[in-house]
C-alpha positions in Angstrom: 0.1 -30.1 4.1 2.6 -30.0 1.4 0.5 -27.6 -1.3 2.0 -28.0 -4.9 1.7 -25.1 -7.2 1.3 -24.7 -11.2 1.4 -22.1 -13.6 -0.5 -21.7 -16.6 -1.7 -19.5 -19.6 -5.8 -19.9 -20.4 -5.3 -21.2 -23.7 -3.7 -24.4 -21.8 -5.2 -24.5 -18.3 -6.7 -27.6 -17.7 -10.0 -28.0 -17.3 -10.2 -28.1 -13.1 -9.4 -24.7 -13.5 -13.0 -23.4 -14.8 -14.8 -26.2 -12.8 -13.5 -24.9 -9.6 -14.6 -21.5 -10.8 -17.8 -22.4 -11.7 -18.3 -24.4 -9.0 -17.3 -21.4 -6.2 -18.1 -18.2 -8.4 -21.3 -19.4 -10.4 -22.6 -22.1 -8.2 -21.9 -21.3 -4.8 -22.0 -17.2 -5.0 -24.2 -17.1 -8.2 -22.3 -14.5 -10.0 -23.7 -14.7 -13.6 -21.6 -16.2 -15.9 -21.1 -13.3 -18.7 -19.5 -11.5 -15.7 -17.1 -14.3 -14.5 -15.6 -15.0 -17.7 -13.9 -11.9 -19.0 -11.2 -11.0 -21.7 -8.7 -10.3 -18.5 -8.3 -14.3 -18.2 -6.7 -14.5 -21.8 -3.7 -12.1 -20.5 -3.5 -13.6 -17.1 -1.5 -16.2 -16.1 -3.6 -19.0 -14.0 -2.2 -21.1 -10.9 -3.6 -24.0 -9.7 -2.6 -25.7 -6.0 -2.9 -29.1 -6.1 -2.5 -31.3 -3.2 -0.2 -34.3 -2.7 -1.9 -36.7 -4.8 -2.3 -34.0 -7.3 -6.4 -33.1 -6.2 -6.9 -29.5 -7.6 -8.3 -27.7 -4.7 -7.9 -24.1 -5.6 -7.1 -21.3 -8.0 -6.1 -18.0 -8.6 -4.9 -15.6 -11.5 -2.5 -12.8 -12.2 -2.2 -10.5 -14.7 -0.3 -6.8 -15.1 -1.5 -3.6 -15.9 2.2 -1.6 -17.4 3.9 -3.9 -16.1 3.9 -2.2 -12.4 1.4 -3.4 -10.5 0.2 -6.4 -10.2 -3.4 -7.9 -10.1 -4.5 -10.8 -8.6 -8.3 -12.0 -8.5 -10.4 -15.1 -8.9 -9.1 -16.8 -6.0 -11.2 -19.6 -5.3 -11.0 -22.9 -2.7 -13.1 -25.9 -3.1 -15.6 -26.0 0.2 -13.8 -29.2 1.2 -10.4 -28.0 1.4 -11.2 -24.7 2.8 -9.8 -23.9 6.7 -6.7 -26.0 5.8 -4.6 -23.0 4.7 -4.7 -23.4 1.3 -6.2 -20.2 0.3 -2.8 -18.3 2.6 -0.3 -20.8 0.8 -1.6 -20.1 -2.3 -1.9 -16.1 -2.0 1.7 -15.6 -0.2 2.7 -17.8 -3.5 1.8 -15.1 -5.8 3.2 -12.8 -3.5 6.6 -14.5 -4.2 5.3 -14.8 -8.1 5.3 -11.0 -8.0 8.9 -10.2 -6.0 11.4 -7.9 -8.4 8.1 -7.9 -11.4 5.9 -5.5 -9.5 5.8 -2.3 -7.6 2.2 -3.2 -6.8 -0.4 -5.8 -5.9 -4.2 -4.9 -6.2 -7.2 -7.3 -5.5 -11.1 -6.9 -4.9 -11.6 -8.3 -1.7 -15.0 -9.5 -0.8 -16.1 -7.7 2.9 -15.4 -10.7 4.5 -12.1 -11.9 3.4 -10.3 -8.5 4.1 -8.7 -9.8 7.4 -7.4 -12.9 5.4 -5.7 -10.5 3.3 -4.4 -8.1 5.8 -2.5 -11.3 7.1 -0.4 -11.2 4.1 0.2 -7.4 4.0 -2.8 -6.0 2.1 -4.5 -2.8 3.3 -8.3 -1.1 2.0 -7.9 1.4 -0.1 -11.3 2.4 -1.4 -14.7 2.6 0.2 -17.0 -0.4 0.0 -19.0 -0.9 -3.6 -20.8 -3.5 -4.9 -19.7 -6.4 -7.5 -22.0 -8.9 -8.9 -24.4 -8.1 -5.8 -21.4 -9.0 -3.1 -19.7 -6.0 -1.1 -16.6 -5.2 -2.3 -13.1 -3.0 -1.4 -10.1 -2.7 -3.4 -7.0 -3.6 -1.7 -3.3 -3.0 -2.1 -0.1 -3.9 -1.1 2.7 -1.2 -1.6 5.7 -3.5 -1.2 5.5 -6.7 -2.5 9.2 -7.6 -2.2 8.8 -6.1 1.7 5.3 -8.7 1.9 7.1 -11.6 0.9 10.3 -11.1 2.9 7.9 -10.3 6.5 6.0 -13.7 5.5 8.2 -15.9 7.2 7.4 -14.5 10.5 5.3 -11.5 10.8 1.3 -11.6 11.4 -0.7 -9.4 9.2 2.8 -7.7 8.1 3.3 -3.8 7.3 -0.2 -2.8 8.4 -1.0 -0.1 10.2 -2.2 -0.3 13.5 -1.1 -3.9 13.8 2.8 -4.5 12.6 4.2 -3.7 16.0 8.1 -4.9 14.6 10.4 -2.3 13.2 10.9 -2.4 10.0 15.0 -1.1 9.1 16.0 0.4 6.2 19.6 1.5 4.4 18.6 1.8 0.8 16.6 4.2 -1.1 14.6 1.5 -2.4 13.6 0.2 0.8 13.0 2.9 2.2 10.6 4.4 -0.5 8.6 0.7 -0.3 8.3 1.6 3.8 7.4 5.2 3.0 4.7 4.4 0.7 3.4 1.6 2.8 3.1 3.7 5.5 1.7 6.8 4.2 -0.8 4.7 1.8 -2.7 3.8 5.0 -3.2 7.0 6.4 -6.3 7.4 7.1 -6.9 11.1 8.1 -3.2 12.9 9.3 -0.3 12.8 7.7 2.9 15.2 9.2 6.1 15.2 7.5 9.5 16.9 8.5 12.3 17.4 6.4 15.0 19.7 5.6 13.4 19.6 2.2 11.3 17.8 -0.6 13.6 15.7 -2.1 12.5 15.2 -5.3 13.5 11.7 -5.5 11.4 10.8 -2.6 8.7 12.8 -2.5 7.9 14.0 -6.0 6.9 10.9 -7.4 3.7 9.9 -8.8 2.3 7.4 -6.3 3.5 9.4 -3.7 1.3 12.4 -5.1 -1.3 10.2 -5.8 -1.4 8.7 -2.3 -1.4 12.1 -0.6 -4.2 12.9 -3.1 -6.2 9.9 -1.9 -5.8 10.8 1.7 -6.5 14.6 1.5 -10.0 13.6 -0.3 -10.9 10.9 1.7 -12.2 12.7 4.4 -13.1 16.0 5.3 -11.3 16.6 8.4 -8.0 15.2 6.5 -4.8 17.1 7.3 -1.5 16.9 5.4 1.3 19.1 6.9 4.8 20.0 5.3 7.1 21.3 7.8 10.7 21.9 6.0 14.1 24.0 6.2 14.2 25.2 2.4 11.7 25.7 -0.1 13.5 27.2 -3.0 14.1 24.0 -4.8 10.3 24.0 -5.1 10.0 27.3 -6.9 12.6 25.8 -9.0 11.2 22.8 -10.3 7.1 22.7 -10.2 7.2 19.7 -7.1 4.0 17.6 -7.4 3.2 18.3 -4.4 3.4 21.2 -5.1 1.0 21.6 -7.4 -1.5 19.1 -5.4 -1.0 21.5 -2.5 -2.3 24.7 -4.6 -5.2 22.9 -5.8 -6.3 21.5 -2.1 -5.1 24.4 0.1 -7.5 24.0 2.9 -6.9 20.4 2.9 -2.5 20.8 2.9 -0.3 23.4 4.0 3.8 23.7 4.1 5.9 25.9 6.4 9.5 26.8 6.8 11.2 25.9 10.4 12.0 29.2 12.4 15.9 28.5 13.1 15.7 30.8 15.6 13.9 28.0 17.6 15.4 24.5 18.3 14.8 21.8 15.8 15.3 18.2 15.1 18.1 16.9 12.9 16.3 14.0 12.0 13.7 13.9 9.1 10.2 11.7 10.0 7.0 11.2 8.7 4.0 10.7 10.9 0.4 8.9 9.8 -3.2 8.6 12.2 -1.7 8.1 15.6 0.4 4.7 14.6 2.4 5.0 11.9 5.9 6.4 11.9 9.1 6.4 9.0 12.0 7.9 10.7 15.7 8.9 9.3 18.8 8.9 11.4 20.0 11.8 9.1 19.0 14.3 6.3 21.1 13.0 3.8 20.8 9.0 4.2 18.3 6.7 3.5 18.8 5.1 6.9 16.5 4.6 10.1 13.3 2.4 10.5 9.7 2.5 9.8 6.8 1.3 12.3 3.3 0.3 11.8 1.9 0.2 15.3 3.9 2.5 18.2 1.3 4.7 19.1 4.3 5.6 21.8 7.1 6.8 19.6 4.3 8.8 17.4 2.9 10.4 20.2 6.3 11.9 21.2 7.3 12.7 17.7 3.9 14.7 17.2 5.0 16.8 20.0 8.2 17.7 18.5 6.5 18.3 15.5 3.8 20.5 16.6 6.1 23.3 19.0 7.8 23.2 15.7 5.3 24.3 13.3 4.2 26.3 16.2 7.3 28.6 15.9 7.4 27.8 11.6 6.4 30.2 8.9 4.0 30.2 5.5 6.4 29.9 2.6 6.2 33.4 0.7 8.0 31.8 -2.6 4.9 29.6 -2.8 2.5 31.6 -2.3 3.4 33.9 -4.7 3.3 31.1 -7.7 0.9 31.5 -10.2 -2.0 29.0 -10.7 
C-alpha cells in the first residue's frame, strides 16, 4: 500500500488530525480529555498518513526537547486500517524525519506495543508505570541515523539479544552511536577494556548517564573498568570517574598487570550478548554485535584471567571526595 505522508504545525492541522485522536485516545482507550490535549501539541509538529485516495488513517507527532533528542508520541491508527502496516510505515517515517536533527528518539510505549517498537530499533529503558490508567515504559533509540539506515533490511535492528548482523564501524561518530546502543541496553554487566578512558568516548554525559542507569537498576549490577593507564584520570576529573567514587560497590577499575599477557584490542562487553570491538587502540574501527552470545563468551574469558592478574588503581583511590 502506497502510504502518503504530511507534515503539519497544530495551528494548521486539519481537522482529521484530532478526530482520529479522539476517536483512538478518548473513545476507544478513554483517556480523559484534559490529559490528551496538552501544551506539547502547540510545539510539535503533526504528521498525518493518508492513503491513496487521500483517507486519513493515522497520526503521530514530534517535538524536541534542546534540540537533541527527539520525541515522538500520539501515534494513533484508525481500527479499520490497523494490521496493514501503517502504524511501521508511519513510525520508520519519523525515524527518517529525525536523521542528522537528533541524537535521540524517546516514546511512551503502551505494554503491548513494545515489540512493535523494538522492530524499528527501540529498546525499554524504564520500569513499567502507569499513564492515564494504561501500563506504560519509556523507550529509546540511541542511534537514529543507525535505525533508519538498518530499516531497509534488518528485523528489530540494534537490539540486544536479537540483531544477530554485525554492525561495522570506521568513524568516531559511528562508533559512539554503536557504543551507546549497546551499552544503553545493558541490563545488569557491563566489562570494558581499554588502554585507557578516552575522554572523547567515554567521558561524555550520556555515556555517564547510561552507566548510571545500569549500575542502579539492579542490585546485583556490575560495571568493570579494566585499562593500561590511569593517570589521565587524575588529571582531568573523568565522569566516570566521579560516578565510580560515588557507587563503589556497584563499579570498580584496575590497571592490567603487564607482566601477564594482554589483548591489543580494546572491547566492551554487555549481559551475555552484546559486544563493541576495536581492531586497534587508537582507531575508531572494528564492529559492534547485538546478539553473539559466542564471541562474548570467549571475550569474557579474556577479560576475566585479565582482571584476574590486574591491580586497584592507587591514584584513584587516593582522590579526595
Amino acid at each position: 500500500m502506497n502510504i502518503r505522508f504530511r507534515k503539519y504545525s497544530w495551528q494548521l492541522a486539519p481537522a482529521s488530525i484530532r478526530d482520529i485522536r479522539q476517536q483512538v485516545f478518548i473513545d476507544e482507550q478513554k483517556v480523559p480529555p484534559e490529559l490528551e490535549w496538552d501544551e506539547t501539541d502547540e510545539i510539535a509538529d503533526h504528521y498525518l498518513a493518508v492513503l491513496p485516495d487521500n483517507t486519513p488513517a493515522g497520526v503521530a507527532r514530534l517535538f524536541s526537547t534542546l534540540e537533541e533528542t527527539g520525541h515522538i508520541g500520539r501515534m494513533a491508527i484508525r481500527p479499520e486500517y490497523r494490521g496493514q502496516g501503517i502504524g511501521e510505515a508511519l513510525l520508520r517515517h519519523l525515524i527518517n524525519e529525525s536523521t542528522g536533527r537528533f541524537s535521540e528518539l524517546r516514546l511512551s510505549a503502551q505494554e503491548h506495543a513494545i515489540p512493535f517498537y523494538q522492530r524499528s530499533g527501540f529498546h525499554v529503558c524504564s520500569d513499567v508505570y502507569d499513564d492515564a490508567g494504561i501500563p506504560h515504559f519509556d523507550m529509546r533509540c540511541l542511534a537514529p541515523d543507525l535505525a533508519a539506515e538498518a530499516l531497509a533490511g534488518k528485523d528489530r535492528p540494534m537490539i540486544l539479544g536479537n540483531d544477530t548482523e554485525s554492525w561495522l564501524f570506521d568513524t568516531e561518530a559511528r562508533l559512539l552511536g554503536l557504543m551507546d546502543s549497546v551499552v544503553g541496553q545493558a541490563g545488569q554487566r557491563l566489562w570494558l577494556y581499554d588502554r585507557l578512558l578516552e575522554h572523547d568516548l567515554y567521558d561524555r554525559h550520556r555515556f555517564r548517564e547510561l552507566i548510571s542507569a545500569l549500575v542502579r537498576r539492579h542490585r546485583l549490577s556490575e560495571v568493570r573498568l579494566l585499562v593500561h593507564d590511569d593517570k589521565p584520570l587524575v588529571k582531568r576529573r573523568h565522569q566516570l570517574v566521579e560516578l565510580m567514587r560515588r557507587l563503589p560497590s556497584r563499579m570498580e577499575l584496575r590497571l592490567v598487570n603487564e607482566d601477564y599477557p594482554v589483548e591489543d584490542q580494546p572491547f566492551i562487553l554487555a549481559d551475555r550478548e552484546g559486544v563493541v570491538y576495536r581492531h586497534d587502540f587508537y582507531k575508531p574501527e572494528g564492529f559492534a554485535r547485538f546478539s553473539d552470545g559466542g564471541r562474548v563468551r570467549l571475550l569474557s574469558e579474556t577479560f576475566q584471567r585479565m582482571w584476574d592478574a590486574a591491580r586497584p588503581s592507587l591514584e584513584l583511590r587516593e582522590l579526595p571526595l
